[in-house]
Each structure stands twice: as structure tokens, then as C-alpha cells.
C-alpha positions in Angstrom: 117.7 -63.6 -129.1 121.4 -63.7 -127.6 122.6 -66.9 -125.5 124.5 -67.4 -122.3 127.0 -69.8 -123.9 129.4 -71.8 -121.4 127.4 -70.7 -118.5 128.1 -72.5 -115.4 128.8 -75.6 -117.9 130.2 -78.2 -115.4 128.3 -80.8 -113.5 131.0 -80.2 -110.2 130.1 -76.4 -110.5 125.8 -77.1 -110.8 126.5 -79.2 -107.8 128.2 -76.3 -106.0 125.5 -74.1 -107.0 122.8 -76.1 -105.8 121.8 -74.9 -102.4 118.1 -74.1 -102.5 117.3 -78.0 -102.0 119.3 -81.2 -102.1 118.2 -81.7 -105.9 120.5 -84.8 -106.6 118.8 -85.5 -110.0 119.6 -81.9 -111.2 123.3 -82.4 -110.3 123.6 -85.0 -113.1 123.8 -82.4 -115.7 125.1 -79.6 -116.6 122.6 -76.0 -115.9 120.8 -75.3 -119.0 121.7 -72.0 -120.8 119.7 -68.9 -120.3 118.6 -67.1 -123.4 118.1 -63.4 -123.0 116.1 -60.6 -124.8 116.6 -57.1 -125.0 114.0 -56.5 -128.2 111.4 -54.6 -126.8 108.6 -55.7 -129.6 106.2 -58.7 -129.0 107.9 -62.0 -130.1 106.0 -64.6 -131.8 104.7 -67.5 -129.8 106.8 -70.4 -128.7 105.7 -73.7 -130.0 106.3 -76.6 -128.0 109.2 -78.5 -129.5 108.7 -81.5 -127.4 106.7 -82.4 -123.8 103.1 -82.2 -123.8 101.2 -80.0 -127.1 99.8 -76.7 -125.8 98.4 -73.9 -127.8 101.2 -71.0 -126.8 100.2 -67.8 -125.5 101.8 -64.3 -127.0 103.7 -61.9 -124.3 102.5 -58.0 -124.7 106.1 -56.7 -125.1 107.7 -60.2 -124.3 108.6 -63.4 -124.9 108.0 -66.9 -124.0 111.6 -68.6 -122.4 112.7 -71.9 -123.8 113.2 -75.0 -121.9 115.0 -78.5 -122.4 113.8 -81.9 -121.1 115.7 -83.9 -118.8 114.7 -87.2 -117.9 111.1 -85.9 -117.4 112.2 -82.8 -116.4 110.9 -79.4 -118.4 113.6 -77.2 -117.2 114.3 -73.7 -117.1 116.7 -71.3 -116.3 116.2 -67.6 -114.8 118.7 -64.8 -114.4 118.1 -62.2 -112.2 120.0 -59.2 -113.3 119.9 -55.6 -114.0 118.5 -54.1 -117.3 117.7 -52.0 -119.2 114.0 -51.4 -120.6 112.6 -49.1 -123.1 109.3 -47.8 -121.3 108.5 -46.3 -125.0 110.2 -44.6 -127.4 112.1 -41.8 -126.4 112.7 -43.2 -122.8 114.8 -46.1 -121.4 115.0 -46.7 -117.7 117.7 -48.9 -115.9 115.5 -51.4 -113.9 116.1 -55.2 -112.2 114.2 -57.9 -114.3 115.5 -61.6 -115.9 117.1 -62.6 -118.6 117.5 -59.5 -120.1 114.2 -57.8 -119.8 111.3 -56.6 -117.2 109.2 -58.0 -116.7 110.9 -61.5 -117.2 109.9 -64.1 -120.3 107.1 -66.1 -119.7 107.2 -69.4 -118.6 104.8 -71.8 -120.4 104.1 -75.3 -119.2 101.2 -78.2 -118.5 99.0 -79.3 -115.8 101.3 -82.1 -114.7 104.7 -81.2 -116.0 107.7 -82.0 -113.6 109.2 -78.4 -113.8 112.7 -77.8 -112.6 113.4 -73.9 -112.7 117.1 -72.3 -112.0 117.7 -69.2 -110.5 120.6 -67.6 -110.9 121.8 -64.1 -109.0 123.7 -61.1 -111.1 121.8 -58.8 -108.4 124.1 -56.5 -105.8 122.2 -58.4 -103.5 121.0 -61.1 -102.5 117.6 -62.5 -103.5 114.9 -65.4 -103.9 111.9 -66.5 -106.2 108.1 -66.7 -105.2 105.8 -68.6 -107.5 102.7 -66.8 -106.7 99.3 -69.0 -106.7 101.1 -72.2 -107.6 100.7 -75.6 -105.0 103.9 -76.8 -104.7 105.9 -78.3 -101.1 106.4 -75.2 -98.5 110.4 -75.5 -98.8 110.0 -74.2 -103.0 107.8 -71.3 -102.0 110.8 -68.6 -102.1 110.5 -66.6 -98.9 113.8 -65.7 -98.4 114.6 -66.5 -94.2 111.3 -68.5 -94.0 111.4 -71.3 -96.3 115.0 -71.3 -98.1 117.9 -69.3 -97.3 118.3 -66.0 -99.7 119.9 -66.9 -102.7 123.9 -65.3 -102.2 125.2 -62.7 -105.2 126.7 -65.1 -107.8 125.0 -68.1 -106.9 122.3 -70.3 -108.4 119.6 -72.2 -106.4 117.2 -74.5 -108.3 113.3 -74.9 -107.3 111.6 -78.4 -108.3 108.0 -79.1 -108.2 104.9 -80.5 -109.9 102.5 -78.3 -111.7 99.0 -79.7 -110.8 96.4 -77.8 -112.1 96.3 -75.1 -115.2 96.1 -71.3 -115.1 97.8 -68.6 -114.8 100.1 -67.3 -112.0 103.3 -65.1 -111.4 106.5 -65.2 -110.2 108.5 -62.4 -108.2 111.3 -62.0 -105.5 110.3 -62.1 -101.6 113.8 -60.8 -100.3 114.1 -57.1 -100.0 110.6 -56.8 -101.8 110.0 -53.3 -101.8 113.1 -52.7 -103.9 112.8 -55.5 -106.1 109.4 -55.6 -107.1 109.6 -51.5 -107.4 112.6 -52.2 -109.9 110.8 -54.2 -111.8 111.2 -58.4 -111.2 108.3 -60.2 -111.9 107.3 -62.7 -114.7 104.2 -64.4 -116.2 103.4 -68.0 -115.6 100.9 -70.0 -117.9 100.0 -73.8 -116.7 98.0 -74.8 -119.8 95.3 -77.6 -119.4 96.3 -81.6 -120.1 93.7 -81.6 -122.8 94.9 -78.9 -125.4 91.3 -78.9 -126.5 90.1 -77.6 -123.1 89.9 -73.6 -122.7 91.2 -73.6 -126.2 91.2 -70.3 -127.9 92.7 -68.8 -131.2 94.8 -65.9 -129.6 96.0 -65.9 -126.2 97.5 -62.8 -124.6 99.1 -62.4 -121.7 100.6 -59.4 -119.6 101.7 -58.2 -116.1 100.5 -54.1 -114.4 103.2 -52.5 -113.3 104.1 -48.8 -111.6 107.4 -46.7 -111.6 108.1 -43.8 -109.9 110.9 -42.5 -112.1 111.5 -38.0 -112.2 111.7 -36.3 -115.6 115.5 -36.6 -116.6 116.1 -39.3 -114.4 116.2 -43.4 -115.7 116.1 -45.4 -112.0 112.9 -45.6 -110.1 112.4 -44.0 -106.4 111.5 -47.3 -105.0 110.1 -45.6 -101.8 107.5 -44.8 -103.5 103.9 -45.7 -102.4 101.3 -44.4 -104.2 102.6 -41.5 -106.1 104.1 -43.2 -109.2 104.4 -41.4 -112.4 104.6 -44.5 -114.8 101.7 -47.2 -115.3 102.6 -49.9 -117.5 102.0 -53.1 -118.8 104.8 -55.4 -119.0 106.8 -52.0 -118.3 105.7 -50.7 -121.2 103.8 -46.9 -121.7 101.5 -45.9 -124.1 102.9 -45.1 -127.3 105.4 -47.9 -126.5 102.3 -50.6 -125.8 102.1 -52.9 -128.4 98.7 -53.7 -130.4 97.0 -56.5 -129.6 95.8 -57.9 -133.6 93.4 -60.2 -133.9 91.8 -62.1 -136.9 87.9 -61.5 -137.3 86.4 -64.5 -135.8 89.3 -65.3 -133.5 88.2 -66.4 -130.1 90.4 -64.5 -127.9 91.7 -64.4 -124.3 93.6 -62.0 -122.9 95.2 -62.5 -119.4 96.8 -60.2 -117.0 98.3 -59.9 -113.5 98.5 -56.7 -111.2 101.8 -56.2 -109.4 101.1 -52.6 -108.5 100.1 -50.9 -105.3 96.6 -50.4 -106.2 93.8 -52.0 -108.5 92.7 -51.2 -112.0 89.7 -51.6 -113.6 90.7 -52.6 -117.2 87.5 -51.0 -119.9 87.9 -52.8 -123.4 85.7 -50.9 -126.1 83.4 -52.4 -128.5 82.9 -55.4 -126.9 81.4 -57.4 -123.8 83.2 -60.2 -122.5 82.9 -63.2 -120.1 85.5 -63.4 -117.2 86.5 -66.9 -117.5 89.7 -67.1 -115.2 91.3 -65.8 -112.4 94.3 -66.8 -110.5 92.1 -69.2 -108.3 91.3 -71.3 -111.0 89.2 -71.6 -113.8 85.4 -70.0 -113.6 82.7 -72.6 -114.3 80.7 -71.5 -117.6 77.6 -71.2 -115.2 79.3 -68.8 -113.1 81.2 -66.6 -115.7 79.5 -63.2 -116.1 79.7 -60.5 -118.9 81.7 -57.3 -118.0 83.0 -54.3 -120.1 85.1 -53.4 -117.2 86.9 -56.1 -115.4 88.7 -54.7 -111.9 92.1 -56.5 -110.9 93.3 -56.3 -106.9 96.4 -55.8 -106.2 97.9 -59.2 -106.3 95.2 -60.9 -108.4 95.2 -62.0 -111.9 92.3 -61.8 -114.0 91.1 -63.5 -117.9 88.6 -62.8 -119.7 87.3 -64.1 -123.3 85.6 -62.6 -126.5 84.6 -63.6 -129.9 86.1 -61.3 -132.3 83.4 -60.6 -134.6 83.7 -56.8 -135.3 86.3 -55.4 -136.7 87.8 -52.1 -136.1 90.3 -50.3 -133.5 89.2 -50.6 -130.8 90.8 -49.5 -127.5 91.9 -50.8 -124.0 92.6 -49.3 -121.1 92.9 -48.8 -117.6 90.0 -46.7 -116.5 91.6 -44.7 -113.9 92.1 -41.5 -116.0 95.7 -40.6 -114.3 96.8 -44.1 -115.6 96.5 -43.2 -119.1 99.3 -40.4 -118.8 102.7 -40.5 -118.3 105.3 -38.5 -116.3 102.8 -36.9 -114.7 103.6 -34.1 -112.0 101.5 -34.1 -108.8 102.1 -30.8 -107.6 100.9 -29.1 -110.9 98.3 -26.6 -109.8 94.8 -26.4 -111.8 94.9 -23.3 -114.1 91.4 -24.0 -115.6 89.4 -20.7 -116.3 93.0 -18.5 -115.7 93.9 -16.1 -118.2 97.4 -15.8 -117.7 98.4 -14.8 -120.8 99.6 -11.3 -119.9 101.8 -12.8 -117.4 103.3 -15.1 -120.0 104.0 -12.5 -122.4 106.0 -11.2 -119.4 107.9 -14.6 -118.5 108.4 -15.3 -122.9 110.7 -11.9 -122.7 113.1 -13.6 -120.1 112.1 -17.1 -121.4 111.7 -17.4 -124.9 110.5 -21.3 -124.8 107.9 -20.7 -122.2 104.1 -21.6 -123.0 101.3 -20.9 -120.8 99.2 -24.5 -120.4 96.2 -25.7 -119.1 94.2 -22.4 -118.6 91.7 -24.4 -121.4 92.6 -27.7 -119.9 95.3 -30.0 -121.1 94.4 -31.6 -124.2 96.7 -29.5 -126.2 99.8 -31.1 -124.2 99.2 -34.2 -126.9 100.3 -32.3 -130.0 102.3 -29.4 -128.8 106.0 -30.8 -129.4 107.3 -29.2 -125.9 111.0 -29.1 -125.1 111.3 -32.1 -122.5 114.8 -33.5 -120.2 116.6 -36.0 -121.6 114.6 -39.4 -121.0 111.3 -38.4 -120.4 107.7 -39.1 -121.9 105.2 -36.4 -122.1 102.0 -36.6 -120.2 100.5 -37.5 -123.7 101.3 -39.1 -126.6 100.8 -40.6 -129.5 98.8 -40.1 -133.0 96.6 -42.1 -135.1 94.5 -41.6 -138.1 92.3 -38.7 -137.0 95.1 -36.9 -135.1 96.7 -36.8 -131.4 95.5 -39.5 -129.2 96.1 -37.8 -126.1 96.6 -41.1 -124.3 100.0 -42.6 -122.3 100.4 -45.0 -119.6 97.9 -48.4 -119.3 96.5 -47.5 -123.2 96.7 -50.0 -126.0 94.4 -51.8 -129.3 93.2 -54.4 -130.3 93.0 -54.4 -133.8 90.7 -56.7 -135.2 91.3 -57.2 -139.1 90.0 -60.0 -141.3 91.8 -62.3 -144.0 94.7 -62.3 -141.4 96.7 -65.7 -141.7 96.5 -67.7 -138.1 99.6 -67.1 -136.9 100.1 -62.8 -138.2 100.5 -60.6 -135.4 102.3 -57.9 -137.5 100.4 -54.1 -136.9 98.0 -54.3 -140.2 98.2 -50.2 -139.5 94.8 -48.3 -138.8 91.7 -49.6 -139.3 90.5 -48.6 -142.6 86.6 -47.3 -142.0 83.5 -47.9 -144.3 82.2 -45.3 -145.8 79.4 -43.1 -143.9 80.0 -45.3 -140.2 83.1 -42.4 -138.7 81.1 -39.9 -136.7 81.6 -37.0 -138.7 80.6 -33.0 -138.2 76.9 -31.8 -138.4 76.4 -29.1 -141.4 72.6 -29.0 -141.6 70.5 -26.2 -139.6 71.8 -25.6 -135.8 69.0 -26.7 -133.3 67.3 -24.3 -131.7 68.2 -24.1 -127.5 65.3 -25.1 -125.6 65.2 -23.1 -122.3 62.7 -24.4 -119.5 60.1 -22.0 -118.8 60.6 -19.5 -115.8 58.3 -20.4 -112.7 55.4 -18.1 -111.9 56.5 -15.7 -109.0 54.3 -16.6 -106.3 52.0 -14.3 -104.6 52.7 -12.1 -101.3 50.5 -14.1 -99.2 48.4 -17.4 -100.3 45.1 -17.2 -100.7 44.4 -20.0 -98.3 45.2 -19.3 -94.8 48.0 -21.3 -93.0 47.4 -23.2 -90.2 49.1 -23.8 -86.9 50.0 -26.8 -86.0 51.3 -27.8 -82.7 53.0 -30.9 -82.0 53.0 -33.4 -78.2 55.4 -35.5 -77.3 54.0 -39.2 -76.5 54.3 -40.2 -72.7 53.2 -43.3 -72.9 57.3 -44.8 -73.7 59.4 -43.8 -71.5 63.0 -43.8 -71.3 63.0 -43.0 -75.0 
């Protein structure tokens, strides 16, 4: 993790800086640093150093950012800037984000903390920050021309409030939206309970939805996009580059997510049913939590839900919208199901010799056919495991429950090593014989019963009907 060392170091130059509200308290000291990250792996959880004991949550594909304590103050310190994120192997695009990254690093607090967060601009333009779902006085609510001026290019605004009551919310830009969000600024926030014992769990994960529009060969999204995108990600992440989520048999575990796209997605976990115990709203009383397998988030909302890891295995999750498990997919590709258009190829192979005919059979052999692709640019499926191609991209991941793991290993422990005789495995015995439903009788020219006419009168007794 690189530093910002001698950034904005002087208490004259904080003072300058400090335009969002007359803070005089946070003029008294110098701006804390800002760490940054550009390691696209999930870091290990931050401990709390000092403040108020929490059990820390793990970032999909992120981090948690460090604070300092001031006088009572936790305090923290954004940069918006622009980056440079690896989507998934083989592809890095050029987006906006903090401190390094997009999304942004977490920020993890407690129900009651005195939070002091500053914001500092490395945009071309200008911008603010909107802490989504949190109660806090109108004039810290970042709408840029409504409650604050618009943070300048080069400046740093600080935001001071109270966090009373725990959950889970988000933060993102409300100046020049449409680009912003679409290039990528947003963060996770966590507001863990006064009591560490309450809502307790063993693992904790955390993660945002996100959408780019970015064309083959290209690294910057289109960010007039509106619902084409080509892209869907979790903490701008695509599937092969989505890490595992590993979990020790037994583990409680809770695994929380917010959806900053432009339409909803119902997230399917496999092997399991789980209660929803959290949304953005609040906490959900045990007597109104309700088991799902399927749990859809709006755009805008955040969801959580919780499970007791008690069988082991790989077990998958996933949006269940099927275009969001593929990447870099092309909308005008016509459907060539059922086309035998292999004469024509043979033709098109003698004037280009890397041409293949697709999808005539459907698509599935997209995932292990090695084409030739632009520079920077993920096929539309990817990614092998232990019984071959998984023909999967996009909103795809694991979680990989494994037992004897120490309490604190998040490391991959690899594929899930199956007992013998419980892998679904090819039938060798006799082949079944087809059972065909019996033909209907023809019926006969005329029935044998005569038909009857029947006439029918329209009642007069209502009228006006």
C-alpha cells in the first residue's frame, strides 16, 4: 500500500482548503495522509488500532482505508482521482475512482463515531461527495449547487458529521453524475453496531454492482450509455477477475452488497438458503427476516443477507440475469442457431485464414476456443475450473467453503476436492427406452348421437346494458 507523504502538510494550507463548512476544529491540524491501492486482489481486513472494537468486514477486490483519531475525531481522507483498474486479467480500463482504485476503499466506522472525512479533487473537473443513506445535517449531504458549492480542481473540502445508527451505506459524487458514477466513483460504507456482539458474524463481505460500457480494444467507458453496457461487475471486477469468497465450515457469514447500476439484479447463491437480514434502511427484525435463494437489489439499494456455512463445497454466486454473466458482449450479433453456414465459411477461411464460423450450435464453445481478440478485451466467456471451461464472465464468483481453515485465512484453498461417488458422473448402464404417448382414436364421420340446436335470447328485462 503506497502513501501520499507531505500532502497538503501545513495547518495554513488545511485552513485554505477548507471550504465545504467552516470546520474550525479540523483547521488545528494538519490533513491526514491518503493511502492508496492499486493491488487488485482482496486485502486482508483492517483491525481497529484504536476507537471503538468492531469485527472488520473484507472488500471483494478492495480494501478497508485507514483513519487517525483527532481529539475524538475518526478521520479520513479521500482522493478523487483518475485510475487505472484491472477489470480481469487481460484487460485494464482507465476509469475515475479514490485513492487509487474503483470502486474506492471502504470506510469502516461505529454507530456513534464523530467522523470527519476529507475530500480532496485530482478530477479535470470539479466535483462533490454524497453519503448515500446516512442522517447527517443537510449542509454535509454533497449535492453539488444545492447544499455545498462543487468542490474546485485542486482543492479539498472536509464533511463532519455523527454516525447514528449502524449499517451499511455508500458514498458517490452528485456533480456531473452521469460521468462520474459511469467512470466508476463510488465507495462502500460500513457503520458497525456499539455492541460488537450485536449482528456479529465470523466473515463479513462486502461489495458494490457496477456497469461499463467500454468497446473491444478500447480502455474508457462511453458514459452515455444507458442500458446497453457490456461490462457487469462487482467492485469493477469481471468474472475470471472476481475474487473467491472462502469461508471456514461453520463460519456464520454475511455478505453485503450495494447496486450502483442502471438496473436491478437478482443475486442466486447456490447450495444454500439464506435469511435477508439488512438493507440500507436498517436492520431487519429476526421476526421479519425471510429465507431467499435469490435476493433482488433496486437500483440504488443495498441489500445483506446471512448463512451458516455448514456444507462445504464450491459453490457459486451470481447475478441471475444471464447477459450479466458475460463479458464484452456485442448487441448487434445476430442469432445463427440451427444455420449451417459452414460452406460459406470455407469460402470467407480462403480470404481469412483466422475466421471461425460461431454460434450455429449455440455459444458454449466461445468458453474454450482461444479466439484472436483486440488488445484489452475479455471474451464473452471465461474461465476454467476443475471439470473444464466455465463458460461464465461478468457478475460470477464462489464461495468456497473449506474446513480446518484458521479464522482469519482468506487465501484461495484451490477447488474443492469432492468425495468419492457425490460428482454427477455419466450413466453407462442400459439406455431407457422413449416412452411415446399413445395416438388418439380418429373420431368418426358423424357422432352417433345427434347434435342439437340451441338458440340463444337476449334478456330484456335490464336495460341500458
Amino acid at each position: 500500500m503506497n502513501s501520499r507523504r507531505n500532502f497538503l502538510r501545513t495547518a495554513g494550507t488545511a485552513g485554505a482548503l477548507l471550504t465545504a463548512a467552516t470546520v474550525s476544529r479540523a483547521a488545528q491540524g494538519a490533513v491526514p495522509e491518503a493511502p492508496a491501492q492499486s493491488n487488485p486482489d482482496t486485502q486482508p481486513p483492517l483491525s481497529p488500532r484504536d476507537g471503538r472494537p468492531y469485527n472488520p468486514v473484507v472488500t471483494l477486490n478492495g480494501w478497508t482505508l485507514p483513519w487517525r483519531m483527532n481529539n475524538g475525531w475518526k478521520e479520513f481522507h479521500l482522493v478523487a482521482e483518475p485510475v487505472r483498474r484491472q477489470i480481469a486479467p487481460g484487460m485494464t480500463a482507465r476509469l475515475w475512482g479514490y485513492n487509487g482504485q474503483s470502486p474506492g476503499p471502504t470506510i469502516e466506522c461505529v454507530e456513534g463515531d464523530k467522523i470527519r472525512i476529507f475530500v480532496t479533487n485530482k478530477l479535470p473537473e470539479h466535483t462533490t461527495a454524497h453519503w448515500h443513506g446516512i442522517l447527517l445535517p443537510n449542509g454535509m449531504d454533497g449535492v453539488g449547487g444545492l447544499t455545498q458549492p462543487q468542490i474546485p480542481v485542486g482543492k479539498t473540502f472536509v464533511y463532519e458529521f455523527e454516525m447514528k445508527k449502524s449499517g451499511m451505506f455508500m458514498y458517490h459524487p452528485h456533480a456531473d453524475e452521469m460521468v462520474q458514477m459511469a467512470m466508476g466513483m463510488m465507495g462502500f460504507i460500513v457503520v458497525h453496531p456499539k455492541n460488537p456482539a450485536l449482528f456479529r458474524v465470523d466473515r463479513d463481505f462486502v461489495f458494490l454492482i457496477n456497469a461499463f460500457d467500454i468497446e473491444p480494444g478500447a480502455a474508457t467507458p462511453k458514459v452515455n450509455t444507458m442500458t446497453d453496457f457490456n461490462l457487469w461487475c462487482w467492485n469493477s471486477r469481471a468474472f475470471p477477475g472476481i475474487a473467491p469468497l472462502v469461508v471456514r465450515k461453520g463460519d456464520r457469514v454475511r455478505i453485503r452488497f450495494g447496486n450502483l447500476t442502471m438496473t436491478n439484479h437478482p443475486i442466486h447463491m447456490h447450495g444454500y438458503d439464506f435469511a435477508v437480514t439488512c438493507t440500507d434502511g436498517g436492520w431487519v427484525p429476526k421476526s421479519a427476516q425471510w429465507p431467499e435463494v435469490s435476493i433482488d437489489v433496486g437500483v440504488g439499494q443495498m441489500r445483506a443477507f446471512e448463512f451458516v456455512a455448514d456444507e462445504p463445497g464450491d459453490w457459486a454466486i451470481h447475478c441471475h440475469k444471464s447477459h450479466h454473466t458475460m463479458n464484452a458482449m456485442g448487441h448487434k450479433v445476430p442469432n445463427m442457431i440451427g444455420v449451417d453456414h459452414r460452406g460459406v465459411a470455407e469460402k470467407i477461411i480462403k480470404l481469412i485464414p483466422d475466421y471461425m464460423a460461431m454460434g450455429e450450435r449455440g455459444m458454449a464453445e466461445m468458453g474454450e476456443m482461444q479466439m484472436p481478440l483486440p488488445d484489452n478485451t475479455l471474451p464473452m466467456m471465461s474461465g476454467q475450473g476443475p471439470f473444464g471451461a466455465l463458460e461464465m464472465g461478468g457478475m460470477f464468483s464462489v464461495v468456497k467453503v473449506r474446513e480446518g481453515l484458521a479464522r482469519n485465512d482468506y487465501k484461495d484453498p484451490g477447488w474443492y476436492q469432492h468425495p468419492p461417488g457425490t460428482v454427477a458422473r455419466e450413466w453407462t448402464g442400459a439406455a431407457p427406452i422413449a416412452q411415446h404417448a399413445a395416438p388418439e382414436p380418429k373420431r368418426a364421420a358423424q357422432s352417433a348421437t345427434p347434435e342439437r340446436e340451441w338458440r340463444a335470447r337476449k334478456p330484456t328485462a335490464h336495460g341500458n346494458h
